[in-house]
C-alpha positions as CSV (number, residue, x, y, z in Angstrom):
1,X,2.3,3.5,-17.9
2,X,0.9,3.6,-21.1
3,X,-0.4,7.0,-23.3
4,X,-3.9,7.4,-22.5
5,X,-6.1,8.6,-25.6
6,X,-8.3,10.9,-23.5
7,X,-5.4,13.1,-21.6
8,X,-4.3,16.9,-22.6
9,X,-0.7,17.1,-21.2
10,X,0.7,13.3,-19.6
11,X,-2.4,13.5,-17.1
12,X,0.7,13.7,-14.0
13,X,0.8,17.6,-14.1
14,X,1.9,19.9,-11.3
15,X,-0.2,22.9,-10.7
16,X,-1.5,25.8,-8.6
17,X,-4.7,25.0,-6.4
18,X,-6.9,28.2,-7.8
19,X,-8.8,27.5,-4.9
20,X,-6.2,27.7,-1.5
21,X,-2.9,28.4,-3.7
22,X,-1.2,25.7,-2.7
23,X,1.0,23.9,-5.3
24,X,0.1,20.6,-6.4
25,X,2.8,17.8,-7.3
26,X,2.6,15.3,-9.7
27,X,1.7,11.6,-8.0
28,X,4.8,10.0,-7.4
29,X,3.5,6.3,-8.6
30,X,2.4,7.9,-11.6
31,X,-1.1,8.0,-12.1
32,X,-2.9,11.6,-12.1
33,X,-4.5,14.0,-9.2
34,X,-6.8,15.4,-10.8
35,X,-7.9,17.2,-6.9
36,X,-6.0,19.8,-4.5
37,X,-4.4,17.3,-2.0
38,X,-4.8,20.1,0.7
39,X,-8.1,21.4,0.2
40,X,-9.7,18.4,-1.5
41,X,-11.3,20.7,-4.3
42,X,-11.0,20.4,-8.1
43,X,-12.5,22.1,-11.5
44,X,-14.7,20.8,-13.5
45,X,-13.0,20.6,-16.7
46,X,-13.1,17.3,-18.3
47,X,-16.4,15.1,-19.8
48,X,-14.0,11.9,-19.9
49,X,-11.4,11.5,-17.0
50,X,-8.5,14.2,-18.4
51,X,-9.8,15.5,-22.0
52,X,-10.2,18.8,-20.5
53,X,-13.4,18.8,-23.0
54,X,-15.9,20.3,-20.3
55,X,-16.5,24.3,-21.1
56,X,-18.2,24.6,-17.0
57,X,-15.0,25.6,-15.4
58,X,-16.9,25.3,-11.7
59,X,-15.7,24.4,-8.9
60,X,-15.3,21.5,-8.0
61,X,-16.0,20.7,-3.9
62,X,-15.7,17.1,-2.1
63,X,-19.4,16.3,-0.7
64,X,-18.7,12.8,-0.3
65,X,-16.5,10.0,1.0
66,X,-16.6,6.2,0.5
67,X,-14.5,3.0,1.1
68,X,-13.4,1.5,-2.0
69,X,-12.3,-2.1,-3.0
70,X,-9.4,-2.8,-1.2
71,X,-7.8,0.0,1.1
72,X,-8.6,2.8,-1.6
73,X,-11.1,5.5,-0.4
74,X,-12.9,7.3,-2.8
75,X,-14.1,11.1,-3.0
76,X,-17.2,12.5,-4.5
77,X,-16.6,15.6,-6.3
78,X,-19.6,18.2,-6.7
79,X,-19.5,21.1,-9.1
80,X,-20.7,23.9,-7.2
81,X,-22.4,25.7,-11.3
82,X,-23.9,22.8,-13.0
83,X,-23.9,19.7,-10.2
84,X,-21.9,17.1,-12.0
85,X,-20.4,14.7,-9.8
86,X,-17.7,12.8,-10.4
87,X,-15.8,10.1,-8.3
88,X,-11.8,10.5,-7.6
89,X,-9.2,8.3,-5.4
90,X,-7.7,9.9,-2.8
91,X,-4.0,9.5,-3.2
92,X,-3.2,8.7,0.9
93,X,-0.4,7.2,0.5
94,X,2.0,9.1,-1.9
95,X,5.3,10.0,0.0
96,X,5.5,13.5,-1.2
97,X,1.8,15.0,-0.6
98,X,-0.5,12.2,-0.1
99,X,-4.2,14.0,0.6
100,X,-5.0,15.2,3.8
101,X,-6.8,12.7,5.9
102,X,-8.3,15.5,8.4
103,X,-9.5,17.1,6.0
104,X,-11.5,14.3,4.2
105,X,-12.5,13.1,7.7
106,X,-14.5,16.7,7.6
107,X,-16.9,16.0,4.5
C-alpha cells in the first residue's frame, strides 16, 4: 500500500483501548483500525481520516450500524463532547482480532 499524505505514524498502529484496556493489533491486510475491535469505541482525533489534526480528544461511541457495498458493514462513530460522526469499516474478517460481531449486533 502506498504512503498516505494525511497519516501521523503508517496509519497500521497497535495500541491500548483507553477505553476497556484491551490491546489493539495492527490489521493484518494492512489497512488501519482506527476503533477498539472489542469495545467498538474510538477517539476523536483526526479532521481527515488519520491526520490526528482534531484537538476534541472525545470519545468516540458506535451509535450506528449499516450494510455496506458488498459484504462490508459499516459503523457510525459518535463523539460523546462535540457530536461529530464519522463512518468506519468494521474489520470482521481479520484472522488475528477481527471486530466483535455481538457486540455490534448490540448498537
Amino acid at each position: 500500500m502506498g504512503e498516505r499524505k494525511n497519516f501521523i505514524g503508517s496509519g497500521n498502529d497497535a495500541f491500548t483501548c483507553l477505553y476497556c484496556g484491551a490491546g489493539v493489533l495492527p490489521l493484518v491486510q494492512g489497512s488501519f483500525r482506527n476503533h477498539c475491535p472489542f469495545c467498538l469505541r474510538s477517539r476523536h482525533v483526526d479532521l481527515v481520516p488519520g491526520d490526528r489534526a482534531a484537538s476534541c480528544g472525545g470519545r468516540m461511541d458506535p451509535v450506528g450500524l449499516s450494510g455496506s457495498t458488498g459484504s462490508e458493514w459499516v459503523i457510525l462513530h459518535r463523539c460523546v463532547e462535540c457530536g461529530h460522526e464519522r463512518q468506519n469499516r468494521a474489520a470482521l474478517d481479520d484472522p488475528r482480532q477481527a471486530d466483535d460481531w455481538e457486540r455490534m449486533m448490540e448498537i
